[in-house]
MDTraj code that builds the backbone (N, CA, C; nanometers):
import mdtraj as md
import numpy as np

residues = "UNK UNK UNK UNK UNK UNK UNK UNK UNK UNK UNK UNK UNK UNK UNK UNK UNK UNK UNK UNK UNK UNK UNK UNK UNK UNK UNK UNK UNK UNK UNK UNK UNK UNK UNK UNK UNK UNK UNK UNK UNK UNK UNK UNK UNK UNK UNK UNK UNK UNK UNK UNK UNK UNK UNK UNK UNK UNK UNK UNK UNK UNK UNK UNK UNK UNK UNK UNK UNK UNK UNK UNK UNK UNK UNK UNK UNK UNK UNK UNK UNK UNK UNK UNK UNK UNK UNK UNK UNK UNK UNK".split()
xyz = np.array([
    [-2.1006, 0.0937, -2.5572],
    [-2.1026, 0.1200, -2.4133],
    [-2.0205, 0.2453, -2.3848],
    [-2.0787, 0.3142, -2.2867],
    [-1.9844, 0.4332, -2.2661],
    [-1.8998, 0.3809, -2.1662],
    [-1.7783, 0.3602, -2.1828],
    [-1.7209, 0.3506, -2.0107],
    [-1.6720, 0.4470, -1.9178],
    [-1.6612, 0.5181, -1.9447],
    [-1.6078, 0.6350, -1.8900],
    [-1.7277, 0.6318, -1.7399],
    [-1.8967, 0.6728, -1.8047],
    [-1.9933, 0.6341, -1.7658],
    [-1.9619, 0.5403, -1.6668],
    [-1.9962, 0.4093, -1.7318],
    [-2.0190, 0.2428, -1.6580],
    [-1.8592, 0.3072, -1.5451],
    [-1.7813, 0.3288, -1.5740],
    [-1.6136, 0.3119, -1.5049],
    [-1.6652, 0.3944, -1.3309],
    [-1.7133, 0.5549, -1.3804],
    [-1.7567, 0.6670, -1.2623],
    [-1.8507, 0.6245, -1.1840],
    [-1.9844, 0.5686, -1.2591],
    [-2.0917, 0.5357, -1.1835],
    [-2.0068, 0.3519, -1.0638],
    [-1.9571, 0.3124, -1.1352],
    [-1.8617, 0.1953, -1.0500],
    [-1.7896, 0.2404, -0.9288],
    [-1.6873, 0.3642, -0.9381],
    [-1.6402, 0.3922, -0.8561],
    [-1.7112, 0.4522, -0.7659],
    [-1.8598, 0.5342, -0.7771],
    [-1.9538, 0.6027, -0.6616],
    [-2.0188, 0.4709, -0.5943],
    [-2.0458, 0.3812, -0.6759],
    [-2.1143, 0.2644, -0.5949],
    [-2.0559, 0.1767, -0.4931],
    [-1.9003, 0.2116, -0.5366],
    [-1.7902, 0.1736, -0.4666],
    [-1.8087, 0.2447, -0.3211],
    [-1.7839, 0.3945, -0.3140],
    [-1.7867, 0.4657, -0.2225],
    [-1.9147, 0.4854, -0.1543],
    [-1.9815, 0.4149, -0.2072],
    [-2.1688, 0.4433, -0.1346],
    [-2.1653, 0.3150, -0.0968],
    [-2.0617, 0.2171, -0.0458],
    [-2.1409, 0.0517, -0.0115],
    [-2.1881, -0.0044, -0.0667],
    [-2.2069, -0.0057, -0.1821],
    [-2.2979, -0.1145, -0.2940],
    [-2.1978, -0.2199, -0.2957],
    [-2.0474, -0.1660, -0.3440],
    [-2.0173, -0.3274, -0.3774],
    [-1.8848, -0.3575, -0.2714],
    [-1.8745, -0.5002, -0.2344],
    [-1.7381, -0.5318, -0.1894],
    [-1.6374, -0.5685, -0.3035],
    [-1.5484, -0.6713, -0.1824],
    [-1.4098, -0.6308, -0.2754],
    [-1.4057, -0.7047, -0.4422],
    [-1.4943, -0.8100, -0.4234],
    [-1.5035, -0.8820, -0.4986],
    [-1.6010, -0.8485, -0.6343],
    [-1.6547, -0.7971, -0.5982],
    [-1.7725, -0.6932, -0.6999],
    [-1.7338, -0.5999, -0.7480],
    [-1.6317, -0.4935, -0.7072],
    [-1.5422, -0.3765, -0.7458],
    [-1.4465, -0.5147, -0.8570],
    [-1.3459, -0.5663, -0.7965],
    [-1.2881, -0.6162, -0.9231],
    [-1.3642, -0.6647, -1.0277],
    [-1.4585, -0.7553, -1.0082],
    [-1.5403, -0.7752, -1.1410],
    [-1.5921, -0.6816, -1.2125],
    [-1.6362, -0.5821, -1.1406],
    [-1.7306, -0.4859, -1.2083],
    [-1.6303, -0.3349, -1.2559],
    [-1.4769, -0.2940, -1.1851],
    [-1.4318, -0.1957, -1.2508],
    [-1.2872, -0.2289, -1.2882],
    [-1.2229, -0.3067, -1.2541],
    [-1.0753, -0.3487, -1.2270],
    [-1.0841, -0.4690, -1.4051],
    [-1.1716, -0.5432, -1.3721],
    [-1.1711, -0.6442, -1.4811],
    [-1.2331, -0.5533, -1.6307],
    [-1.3297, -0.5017, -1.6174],
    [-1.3937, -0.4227, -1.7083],
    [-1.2953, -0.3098, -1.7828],
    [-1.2031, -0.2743, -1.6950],
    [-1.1049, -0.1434, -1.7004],
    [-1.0370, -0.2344, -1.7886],
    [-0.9405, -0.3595, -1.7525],
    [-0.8092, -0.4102, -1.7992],
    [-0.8458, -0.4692, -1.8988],
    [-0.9704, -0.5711, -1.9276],
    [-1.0305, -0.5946, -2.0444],
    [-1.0819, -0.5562, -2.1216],
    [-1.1920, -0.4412, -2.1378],
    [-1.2628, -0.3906, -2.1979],
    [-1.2650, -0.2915, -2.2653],
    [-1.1872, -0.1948, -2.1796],
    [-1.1403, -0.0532, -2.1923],
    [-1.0151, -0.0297, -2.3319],
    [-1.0011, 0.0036, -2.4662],
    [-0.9248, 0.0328, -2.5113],
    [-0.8524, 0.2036, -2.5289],
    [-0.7411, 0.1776, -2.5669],
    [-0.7348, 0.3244, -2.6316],
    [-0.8059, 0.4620, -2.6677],
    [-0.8764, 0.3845, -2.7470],
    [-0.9782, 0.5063, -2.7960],
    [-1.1109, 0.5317, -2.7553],
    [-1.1394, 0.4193, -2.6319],
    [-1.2970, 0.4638, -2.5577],
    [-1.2540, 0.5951, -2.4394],
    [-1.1621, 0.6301, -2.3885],
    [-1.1288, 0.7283, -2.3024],
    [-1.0175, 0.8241, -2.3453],
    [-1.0336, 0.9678, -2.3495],
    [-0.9210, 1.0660, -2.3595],
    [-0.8116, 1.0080, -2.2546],
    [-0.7008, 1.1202, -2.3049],
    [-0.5928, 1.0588, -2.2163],
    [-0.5590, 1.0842, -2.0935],
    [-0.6491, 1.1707, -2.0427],
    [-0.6840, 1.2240, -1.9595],
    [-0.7318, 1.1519, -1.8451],
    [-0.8678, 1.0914, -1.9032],
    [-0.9139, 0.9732, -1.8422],
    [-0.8411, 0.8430, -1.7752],
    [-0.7549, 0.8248, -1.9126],
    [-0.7272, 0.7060, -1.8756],
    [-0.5976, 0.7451, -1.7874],
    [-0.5334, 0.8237, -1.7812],
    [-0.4510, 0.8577, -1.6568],
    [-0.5434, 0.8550, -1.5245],
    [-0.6646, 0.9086, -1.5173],
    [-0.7730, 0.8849, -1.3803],
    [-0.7644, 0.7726, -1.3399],
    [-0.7708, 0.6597, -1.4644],
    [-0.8842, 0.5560, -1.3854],
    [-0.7908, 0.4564, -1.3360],
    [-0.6483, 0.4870, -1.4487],
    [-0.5596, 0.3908, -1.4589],
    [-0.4454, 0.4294, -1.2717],
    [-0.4726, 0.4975, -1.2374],
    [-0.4615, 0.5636, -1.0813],
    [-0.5083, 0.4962, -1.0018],
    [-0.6063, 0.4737, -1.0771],
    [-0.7309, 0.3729, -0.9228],
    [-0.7173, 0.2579, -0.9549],
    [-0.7107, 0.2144, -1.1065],
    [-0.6783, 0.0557, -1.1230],
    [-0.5071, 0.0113, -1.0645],
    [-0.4062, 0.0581, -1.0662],
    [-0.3051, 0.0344, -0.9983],
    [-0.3130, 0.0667, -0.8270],
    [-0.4000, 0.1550, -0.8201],
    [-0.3867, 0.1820, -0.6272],
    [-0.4537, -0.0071, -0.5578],
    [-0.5979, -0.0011, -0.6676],
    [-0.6674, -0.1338, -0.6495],
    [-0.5930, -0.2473, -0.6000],
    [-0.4035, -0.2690, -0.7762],
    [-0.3692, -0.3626, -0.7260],
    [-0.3088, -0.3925, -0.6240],
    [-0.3076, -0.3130, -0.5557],
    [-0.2110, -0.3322, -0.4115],
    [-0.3155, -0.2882, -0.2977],
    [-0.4287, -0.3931, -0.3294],
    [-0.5015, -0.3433, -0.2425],
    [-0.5853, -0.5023, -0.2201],
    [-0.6058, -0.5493, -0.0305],
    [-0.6869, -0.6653, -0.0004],
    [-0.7988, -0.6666, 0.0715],
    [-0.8803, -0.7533, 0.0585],
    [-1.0023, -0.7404, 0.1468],
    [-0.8926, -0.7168, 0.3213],
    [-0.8028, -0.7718, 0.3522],
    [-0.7915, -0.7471, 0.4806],
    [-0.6247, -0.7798, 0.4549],
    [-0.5273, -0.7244, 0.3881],
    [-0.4063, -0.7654, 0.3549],
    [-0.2886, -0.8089, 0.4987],
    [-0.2622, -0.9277, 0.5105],
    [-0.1488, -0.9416, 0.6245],
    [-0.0810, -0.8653, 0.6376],
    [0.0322, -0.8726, 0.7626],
    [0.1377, -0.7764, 0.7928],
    [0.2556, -0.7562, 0.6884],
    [0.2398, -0.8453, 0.6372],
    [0.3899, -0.8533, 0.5567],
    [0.3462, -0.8091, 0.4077],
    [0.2215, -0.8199, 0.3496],
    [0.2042, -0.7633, 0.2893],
    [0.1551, -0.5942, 0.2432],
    [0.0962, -0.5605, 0.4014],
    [0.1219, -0.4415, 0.4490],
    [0.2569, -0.3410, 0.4521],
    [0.3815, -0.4288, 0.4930],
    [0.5167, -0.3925, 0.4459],
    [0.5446, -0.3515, 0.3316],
    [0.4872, -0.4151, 0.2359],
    [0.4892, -0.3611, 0.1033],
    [0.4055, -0.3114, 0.0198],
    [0.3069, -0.2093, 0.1153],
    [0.2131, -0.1290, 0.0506],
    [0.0834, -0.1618, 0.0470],
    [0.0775, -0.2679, 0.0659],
    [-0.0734, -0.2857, 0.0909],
    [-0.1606, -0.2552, 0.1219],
    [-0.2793, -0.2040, 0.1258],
    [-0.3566, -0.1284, 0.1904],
    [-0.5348, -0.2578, 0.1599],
    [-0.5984, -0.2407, 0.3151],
    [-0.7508, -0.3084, 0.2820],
    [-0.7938, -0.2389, 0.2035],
    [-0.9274, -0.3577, 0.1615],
    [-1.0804, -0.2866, 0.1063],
    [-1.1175, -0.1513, 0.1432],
    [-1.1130, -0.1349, 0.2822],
    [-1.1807, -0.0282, 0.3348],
    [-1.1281, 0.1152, 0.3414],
    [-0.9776, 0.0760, 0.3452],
    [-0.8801, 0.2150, 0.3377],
    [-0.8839, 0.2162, 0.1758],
    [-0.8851, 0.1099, 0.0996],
    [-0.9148, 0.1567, -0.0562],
    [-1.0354, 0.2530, -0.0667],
    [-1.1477, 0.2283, -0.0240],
    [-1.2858, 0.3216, -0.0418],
    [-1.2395, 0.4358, 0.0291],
    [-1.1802, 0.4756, 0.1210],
    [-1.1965, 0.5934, 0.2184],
    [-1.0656, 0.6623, 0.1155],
    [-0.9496, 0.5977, 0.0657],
    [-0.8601, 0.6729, -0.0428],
    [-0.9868, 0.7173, -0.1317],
    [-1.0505, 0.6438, -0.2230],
    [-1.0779, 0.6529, -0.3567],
    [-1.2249, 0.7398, -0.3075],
    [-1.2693, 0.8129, -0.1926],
    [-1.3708, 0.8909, -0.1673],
    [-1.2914, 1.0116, -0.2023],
    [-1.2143, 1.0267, -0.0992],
    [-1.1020, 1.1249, -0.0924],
    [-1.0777, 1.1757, -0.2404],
    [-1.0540, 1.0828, -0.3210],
    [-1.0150, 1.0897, -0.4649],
    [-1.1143, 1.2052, -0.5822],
    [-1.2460, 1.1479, -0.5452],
    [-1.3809, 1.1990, -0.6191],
    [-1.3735, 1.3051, -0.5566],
    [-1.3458, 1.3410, -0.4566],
    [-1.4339, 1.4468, -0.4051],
    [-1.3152, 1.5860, -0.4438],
    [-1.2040, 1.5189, -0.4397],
    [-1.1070, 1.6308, -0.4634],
    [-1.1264, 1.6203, -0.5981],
    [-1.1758, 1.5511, -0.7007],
    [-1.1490, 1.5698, -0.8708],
    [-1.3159, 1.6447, -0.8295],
    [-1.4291, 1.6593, -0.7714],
    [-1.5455, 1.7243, -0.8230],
    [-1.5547, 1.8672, -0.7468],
    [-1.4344, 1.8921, -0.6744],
    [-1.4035, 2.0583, -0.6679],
    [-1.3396, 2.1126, -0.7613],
])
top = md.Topology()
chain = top.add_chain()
for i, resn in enumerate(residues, 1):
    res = top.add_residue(resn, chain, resSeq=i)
    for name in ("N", "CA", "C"):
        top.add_atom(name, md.element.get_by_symbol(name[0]), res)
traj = md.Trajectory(xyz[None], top)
């Protein structure tokens, strides 16, 4: 499997509405922390993705106030970050 591939095409489907919150973790968050070793991504990469897999964890479909206090950010401000993200890495 390429992941690098499966990982990019995840995060555009992310930012195009295909998946919610629950479909992004299964499909790039779980795939990333399980699947992903050492030597399937430069180090390069895995500094990228490993950016978005930690922004992820502090991230809820609709996070309370108090967890907002401590960084939290929704689903939706996750996609509108991680657009932001692509678009500044494809200039």
């Amino acid at each position: 499997m390429n992941h690098k591939k499966y990982l990019s095409d995840t995060l555009q489907e992310a930012v195009d509405g295909k998946l919610d919150y629950n479909q992004f973790e299964d499909n790039f968050y779980a795939c990333y922390i399980t699947k992903v070793s050492d030597e399937d991504l430069s180090e390069q990469d895995h500094d990228y993705f490993t950016e978005i897999q930690e922004k992820f964890e502090y991230t809820g479909v609709e996070p309370p106030k108090e967890d907002r206090e401590h960084g939290y950010i929704s689903y939706k401000e996750f996609v509108d970050w991680l657009k932001n993200k692509l678009e500044n890495v494809s200039k």
